[in-house]
C-alpha positions as CSV (number, residue, x, y, z in Angstrom):
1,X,24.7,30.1,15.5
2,X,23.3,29.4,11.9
3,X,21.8,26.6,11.8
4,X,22.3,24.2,8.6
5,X,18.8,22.7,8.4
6,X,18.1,26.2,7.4
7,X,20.3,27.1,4.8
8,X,22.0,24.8,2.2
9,X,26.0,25.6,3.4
10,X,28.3,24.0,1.9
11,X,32.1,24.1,3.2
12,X,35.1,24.0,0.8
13,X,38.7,23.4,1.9
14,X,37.4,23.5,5.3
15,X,36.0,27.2,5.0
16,X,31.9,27.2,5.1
17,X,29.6,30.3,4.5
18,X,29.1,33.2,6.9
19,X,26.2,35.1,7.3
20,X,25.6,37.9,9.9
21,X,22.0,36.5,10.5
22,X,19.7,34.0,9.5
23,X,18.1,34.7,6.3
24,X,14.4,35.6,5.8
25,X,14.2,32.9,2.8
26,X,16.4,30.1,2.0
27,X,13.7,28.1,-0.7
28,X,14.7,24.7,-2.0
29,X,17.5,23.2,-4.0
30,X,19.7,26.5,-3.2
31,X,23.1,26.4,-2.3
32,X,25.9,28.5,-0.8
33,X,29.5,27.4,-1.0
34,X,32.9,28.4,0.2
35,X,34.1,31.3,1.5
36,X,30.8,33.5,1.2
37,X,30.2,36.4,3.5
38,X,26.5,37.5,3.5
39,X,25.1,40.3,5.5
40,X,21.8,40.8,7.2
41,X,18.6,39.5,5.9
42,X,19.5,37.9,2.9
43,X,16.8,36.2,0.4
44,X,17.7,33.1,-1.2
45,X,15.4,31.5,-4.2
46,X,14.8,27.9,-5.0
47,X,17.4,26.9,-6.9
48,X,19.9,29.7,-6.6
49,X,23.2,29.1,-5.8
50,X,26.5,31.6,-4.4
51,X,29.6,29.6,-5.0
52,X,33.1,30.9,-3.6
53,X,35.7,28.0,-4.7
54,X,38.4,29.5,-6.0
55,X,38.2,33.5,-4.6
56,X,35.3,35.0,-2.3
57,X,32.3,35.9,-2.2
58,X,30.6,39.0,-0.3
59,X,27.1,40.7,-0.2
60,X,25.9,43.4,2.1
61,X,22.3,43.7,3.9
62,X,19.1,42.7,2.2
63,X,20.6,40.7,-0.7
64,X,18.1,39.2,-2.5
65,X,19.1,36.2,-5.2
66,X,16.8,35.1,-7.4
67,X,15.1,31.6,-8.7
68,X,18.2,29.6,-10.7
69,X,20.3,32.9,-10.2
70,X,24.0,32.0,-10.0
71,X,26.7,34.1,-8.4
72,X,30.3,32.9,-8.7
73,X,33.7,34.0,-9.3
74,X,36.8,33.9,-11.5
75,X,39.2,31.5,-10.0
76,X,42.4,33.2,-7.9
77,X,41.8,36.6,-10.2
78,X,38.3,38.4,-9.0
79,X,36.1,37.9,-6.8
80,X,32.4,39.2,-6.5
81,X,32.0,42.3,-4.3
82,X,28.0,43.2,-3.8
83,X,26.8,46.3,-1.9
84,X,23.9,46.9,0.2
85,X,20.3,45.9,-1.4
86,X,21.7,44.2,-4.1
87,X,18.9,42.6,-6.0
88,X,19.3,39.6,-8.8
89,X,16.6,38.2,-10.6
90,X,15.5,34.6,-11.6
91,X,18.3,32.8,-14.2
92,X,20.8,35.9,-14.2
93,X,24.4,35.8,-13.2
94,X,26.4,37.7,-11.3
95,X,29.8,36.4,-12.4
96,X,33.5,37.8,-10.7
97,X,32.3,41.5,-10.7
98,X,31.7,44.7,-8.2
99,X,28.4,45.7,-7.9
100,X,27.7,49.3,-5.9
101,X,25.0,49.8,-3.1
102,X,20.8,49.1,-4.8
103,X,21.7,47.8,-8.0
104,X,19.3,46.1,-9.7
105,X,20.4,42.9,-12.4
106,X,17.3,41.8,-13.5
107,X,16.0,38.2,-14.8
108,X,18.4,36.7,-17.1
109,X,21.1,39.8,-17.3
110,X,24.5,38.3,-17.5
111,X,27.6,41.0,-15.3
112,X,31.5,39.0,-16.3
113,X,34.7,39.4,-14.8
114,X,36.0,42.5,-13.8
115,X,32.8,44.8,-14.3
116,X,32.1,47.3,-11.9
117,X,28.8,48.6,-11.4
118,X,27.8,51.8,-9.6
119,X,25.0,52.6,-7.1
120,X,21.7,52.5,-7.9
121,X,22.4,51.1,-11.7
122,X,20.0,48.7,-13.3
123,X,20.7,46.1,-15.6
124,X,17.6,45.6,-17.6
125,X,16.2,41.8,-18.2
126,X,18.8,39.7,-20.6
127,X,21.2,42.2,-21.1
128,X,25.2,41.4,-21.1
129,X,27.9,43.3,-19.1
130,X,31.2,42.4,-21.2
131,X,33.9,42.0,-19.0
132,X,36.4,45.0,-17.6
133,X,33.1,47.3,-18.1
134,X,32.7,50.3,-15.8
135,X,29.0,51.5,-15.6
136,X,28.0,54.8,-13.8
137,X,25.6,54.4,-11.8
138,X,21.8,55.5,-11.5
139,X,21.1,54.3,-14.7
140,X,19.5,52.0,-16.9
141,X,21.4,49.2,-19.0
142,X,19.7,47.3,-21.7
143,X,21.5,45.0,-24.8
144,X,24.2,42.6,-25.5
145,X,26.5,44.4,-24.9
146,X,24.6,46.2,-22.5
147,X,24.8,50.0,-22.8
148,X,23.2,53.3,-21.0
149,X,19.3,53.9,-21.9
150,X,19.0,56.9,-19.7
151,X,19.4,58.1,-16.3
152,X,16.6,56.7,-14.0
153,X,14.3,59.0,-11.6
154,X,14.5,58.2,-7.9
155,X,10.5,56.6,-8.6
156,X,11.4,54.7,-11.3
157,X,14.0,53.0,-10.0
158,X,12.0,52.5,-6.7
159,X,9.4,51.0,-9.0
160,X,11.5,48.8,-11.0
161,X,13.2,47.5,-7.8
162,X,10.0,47.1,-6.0
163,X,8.8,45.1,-8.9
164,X,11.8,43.0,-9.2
165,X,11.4,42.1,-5.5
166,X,7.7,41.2,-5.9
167,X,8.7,38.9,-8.8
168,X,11.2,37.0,-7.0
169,X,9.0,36.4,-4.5
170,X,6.3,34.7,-6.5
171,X,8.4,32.7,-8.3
172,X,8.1,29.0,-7.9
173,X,9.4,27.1,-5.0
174,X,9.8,23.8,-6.0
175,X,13.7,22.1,-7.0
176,X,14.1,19.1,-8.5
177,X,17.2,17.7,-6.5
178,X,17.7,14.1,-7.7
179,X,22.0,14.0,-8.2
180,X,21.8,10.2,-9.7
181,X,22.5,9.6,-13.3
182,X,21.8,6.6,-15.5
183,X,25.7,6.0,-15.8
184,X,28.4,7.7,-13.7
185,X,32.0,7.2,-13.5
186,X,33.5,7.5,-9.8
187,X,35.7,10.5,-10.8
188,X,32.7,12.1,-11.8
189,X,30.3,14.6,-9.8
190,X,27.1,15.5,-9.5
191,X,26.3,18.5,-7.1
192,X,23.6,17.6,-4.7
193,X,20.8,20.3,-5.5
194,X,21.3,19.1,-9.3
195,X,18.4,17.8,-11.0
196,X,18.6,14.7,-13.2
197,X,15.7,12.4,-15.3
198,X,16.3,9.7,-17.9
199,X,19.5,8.6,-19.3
200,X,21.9,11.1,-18.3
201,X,25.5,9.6,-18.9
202,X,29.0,10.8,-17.0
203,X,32.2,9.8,-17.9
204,X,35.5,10.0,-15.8
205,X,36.1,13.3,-14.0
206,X,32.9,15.1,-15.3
207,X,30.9,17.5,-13.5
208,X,27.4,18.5,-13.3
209,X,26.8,21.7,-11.2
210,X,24.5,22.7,-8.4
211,X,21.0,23.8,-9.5
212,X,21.4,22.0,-12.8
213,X,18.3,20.2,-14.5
214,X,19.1,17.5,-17.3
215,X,15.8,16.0,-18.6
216,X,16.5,12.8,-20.6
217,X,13.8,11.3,-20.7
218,X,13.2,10.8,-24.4
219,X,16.9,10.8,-25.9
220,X,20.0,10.4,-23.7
221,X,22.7,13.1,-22.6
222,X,26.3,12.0,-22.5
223,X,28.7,14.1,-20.8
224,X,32.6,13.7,-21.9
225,X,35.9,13.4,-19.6
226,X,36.5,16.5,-18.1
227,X,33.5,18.4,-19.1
228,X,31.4,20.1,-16.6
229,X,28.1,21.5,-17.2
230,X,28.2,24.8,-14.4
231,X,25.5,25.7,-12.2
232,X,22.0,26.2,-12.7
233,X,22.4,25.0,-16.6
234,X,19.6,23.7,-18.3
235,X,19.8,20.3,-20.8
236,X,16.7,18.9,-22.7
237,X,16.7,16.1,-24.9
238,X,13.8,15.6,-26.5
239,X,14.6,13.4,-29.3
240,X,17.9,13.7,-31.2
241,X,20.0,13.9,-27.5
242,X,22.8,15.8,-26.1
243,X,26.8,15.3,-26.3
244,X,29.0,16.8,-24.8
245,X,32.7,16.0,-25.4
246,X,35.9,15.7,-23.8
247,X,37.0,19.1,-21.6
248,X,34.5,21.1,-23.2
249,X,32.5,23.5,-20.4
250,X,28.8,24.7,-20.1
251,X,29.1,27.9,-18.7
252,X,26.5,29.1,-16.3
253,X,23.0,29.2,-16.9
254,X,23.5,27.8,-20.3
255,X,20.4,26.4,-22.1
256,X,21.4,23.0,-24.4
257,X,18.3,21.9,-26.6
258,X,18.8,18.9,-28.4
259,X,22.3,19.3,-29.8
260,X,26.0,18.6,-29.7
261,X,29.0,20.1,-28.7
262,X,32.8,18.5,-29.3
263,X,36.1,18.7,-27.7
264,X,37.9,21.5,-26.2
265,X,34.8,23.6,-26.5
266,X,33.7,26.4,-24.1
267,X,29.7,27.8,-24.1
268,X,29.2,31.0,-22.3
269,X,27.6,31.8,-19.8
270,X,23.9,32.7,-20.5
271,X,23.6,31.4,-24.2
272,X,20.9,28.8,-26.0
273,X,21.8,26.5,-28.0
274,X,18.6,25.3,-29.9
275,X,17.7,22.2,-31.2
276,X,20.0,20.3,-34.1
277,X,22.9,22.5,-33.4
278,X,26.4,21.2,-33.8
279,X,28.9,22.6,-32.2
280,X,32.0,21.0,-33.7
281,X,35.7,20.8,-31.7
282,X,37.9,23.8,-30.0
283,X,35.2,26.5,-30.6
284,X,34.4,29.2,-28.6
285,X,30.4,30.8,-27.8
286,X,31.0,33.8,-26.3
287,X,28.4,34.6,-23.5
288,X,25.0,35.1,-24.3
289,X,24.9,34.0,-27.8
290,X,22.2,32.3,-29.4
291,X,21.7,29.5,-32.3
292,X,19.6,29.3,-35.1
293,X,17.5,26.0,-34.8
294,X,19.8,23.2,-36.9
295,X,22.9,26.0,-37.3
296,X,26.3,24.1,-37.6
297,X,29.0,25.8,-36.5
298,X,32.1,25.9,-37.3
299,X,35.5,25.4,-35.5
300,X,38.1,27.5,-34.9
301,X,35.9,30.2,-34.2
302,X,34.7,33.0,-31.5
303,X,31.0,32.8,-32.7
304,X,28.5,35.1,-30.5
305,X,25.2,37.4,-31.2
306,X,21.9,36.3,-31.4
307,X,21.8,34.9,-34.2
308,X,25.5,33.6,-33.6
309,X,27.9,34.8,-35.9
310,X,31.3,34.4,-36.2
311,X,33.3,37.5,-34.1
312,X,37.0,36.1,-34.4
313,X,39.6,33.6,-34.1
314,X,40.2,30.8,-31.9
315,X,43.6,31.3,-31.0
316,X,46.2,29.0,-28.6
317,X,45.6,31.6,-25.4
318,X,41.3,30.2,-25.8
319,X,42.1,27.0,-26.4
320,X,44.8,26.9,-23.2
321,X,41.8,29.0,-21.4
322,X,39.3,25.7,-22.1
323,X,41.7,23.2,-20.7
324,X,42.7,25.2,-17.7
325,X,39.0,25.5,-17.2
326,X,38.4,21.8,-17.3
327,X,41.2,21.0,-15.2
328,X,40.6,23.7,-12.6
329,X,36.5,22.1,-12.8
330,X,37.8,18.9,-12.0
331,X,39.9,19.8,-8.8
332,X,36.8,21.9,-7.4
333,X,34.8,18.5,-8.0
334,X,37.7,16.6,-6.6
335,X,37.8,18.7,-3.2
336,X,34.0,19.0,-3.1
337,X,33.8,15.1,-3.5
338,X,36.9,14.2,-0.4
C-alpha cells in the first residue's frame, strides 16, 4: 500500500493515483491527481505536477518528471499515453499526447494534443510539438514548430538522456507552497502546492493551479471571474502589476511579467509575456509565443512566434473554445474544492 505521506496524491471524483511501487523521489510541492497510472520507479521533481481530471493519465517504468514539469490532458478528447523511460525535464509540458518507449522532452519543450512521438525521439530544450504531429522516432526535434535535426546515434542519445537525468537530479528541491491570497472569493481556488506572496487578488470562481508561484510583493495581481491561471505558471509583479480578466486562461507553464491580459483571452501553454504588455479582450497567444517588452496587442487576433506576430483570426469556434475552457476550469475547481 502507497503510503500518502510519501507522495502528494490527490483523488478526483473519488478516483486517486495508482502506482505499481513507491517512487524513488517524490520532492516537494509535487502533485499527482486523478486517474493517473504510474509504473515502477517513478521520479517526481519539486514542483511537478501529473493531473488526470478530465481523461487519464499513464506512464510506464522509470518515468522521470522534471522540476515545475506539468503533464495533463485534454478534457474527455485525449489523454496522455507515456512509454517506458520516459524522461521530462524541468518547466516542459507534456500536454494530451502519446509518447513511445525512451523519449526524451527536454527543459522547457512544449508536446499538444494529439501528437504522437515515437521511441527513442528527443525533443530538444524549448522546442514546440504543434498538435496532431506525428514524429518518427530516434530523432532529434528542435524549433517552434519543432522539426527533424537528424537521426541520433545509439551514444548520443545515451548521452543526452544520461545528461537530462543528471540535470533533473540536481535541480533544486525547495517549493514554495503557501495557497493563501491577499483577497479570495469562496468560489475561488487555490491548489495547495501553489505558491503565493503579496497582494495576490481572486475573484468569484477563479483558479490558481498546483505548482503555481505568484510574487506580489511590489505591485498587486488581480485575477478575474472565471480565470484560471494553470499549473506550474509563473506571475511577477514587480511594479506596474498583473490583471487578469474575466474567463480569460493562463495556459500551463506560462510566464506573466508585469502586464495585462482582458476578457475572453486564452495564453498558451509555454509563452512569456514580458513586462508592459497588454493583452487586450478575446485574443488568442498561441503556445509558446513570446512578447516584445511594452508590445500591445491587439484583439481579435491569433498572435504567436517569438516575437509575437499576428498568425490569424479570432473566430467564434476560439472564442466558444475560451469559455468552455473557463467553465470546464471552474467545475474541476468546483469538484477539487467538495
Amino acid at each position: 500500500m502507497l503510503s500518502t505521506h510519501t507522495v502528494n496524491l490527490i483523488p478526483y471524483e473519488g478516483v486517486s493515483p495508482q502506482f505499481a511501487s513507491t517512487p524513488i523521489a517524490a520532492l516537494p510541492g509535487h502533485a499527482v491527481v486523478g486517474r493517473v497510472t504510474l509504473g515502477h520507479r517513478a521520479w517526481l521533481g519539486a514542483g511537478s505536477v501529473i493531473r488526470a481530471d478530465g481523461h487519464y493519465v499513464t506512464a510506464g517504468d522509470d518515468f522521470q518528471l522534471g522540476r515545475g514539469a506539468t503533464v495533463h490532458i485534454s478534457h474527455e478528447r485525449y489523454p496522455t499515453v507515456m512509454g517506458h523511460r520516459v524522461r521530462v525535464g524541468a518547466g516542459a509540458v507534456v500536454h494530451a499526447c502519446h509518447l513511445g518507449n525512451d523519449v526524451l522532452v527536454e527543459e522547457g519543450a512544449v508536446i499538444l494534443d494529439g501528437a504522437s512521438v515515437g521511441d527513442g525521439a528527443v525533443i530538444a530544450a524549448g522546442s514546440i510539438v504543434y498538435p496532431r504531429s506525428e514524429l518518427e522516432g530516434g530523432m532529434l526535434y528542435a524549433g517552434r514548430p519543432a522539426k527533424p535535426v537528424r537521426r541520433l546515434t545509439p551514444l548520443e542519445y545515451q548521452s543526452r538522456a544520461n545528461e537530462l537525468y543528471e540535470r533533473n537530479l540536481k535541480a533544486k528541491t525547495e517549493w514554495l507552497c503557501r495557497p493563501i491570497a491577499a483577497t479570495c472569493a469562496d468560489s475561488a481556488f487555490i491548489a495547495k502546492t501553489a505558491g503565493l506572496l503579496g497582494d495576490v487578488r481572486l475573484e468569484a470562481s477563479s483558479s490558481v493551479w498546483f505548482g503555481c508561484q505568484l510574487d506580489a510583493q511590489h505591485a498587486p495581481i488581480s485575477i478575474g471571474e472565471r480565470c484560471n491561471v494553470q499549473d506550474n505558471s509563473i506571475l511577477i509583479a514587480q511594479s506596474m502589476g498583473i490583471t487578469l480578466g474575466a474567463d480569460t486562461t493562463i495556459g500551463h507553464n506560462v510566464t506573466l511579467e508585469d502586464c495585462s491580459v482582458g476578457a475572453r483571452c486564452l495564453v498558451g501553454m509555454g509563452s512569456l509575456i514580458s513586462t508592459g504588455t497588454e493583452i487586450p479582450d478575446n485574443t488568442f497567444v498561441a503556445a509558446g509565443c513570446v512578447t516584445a517588452e511594452g508590445q500591445k496587442l491587439s484583439g481579435g487576433y491569433v498572435w504567436g512566434g517569438n516575437p509575437a506576430k499576428i498568425i490569424g483570426n479570432i473566430d467564434d469556434k476560439k472564442i466558444e473554445i475560451i469559455l468552455i475552457t473557463s467553465r470546464v476550469y471552474a467545475e474541476y475547481a468546483q469538484k477539487l474544492k467538495d
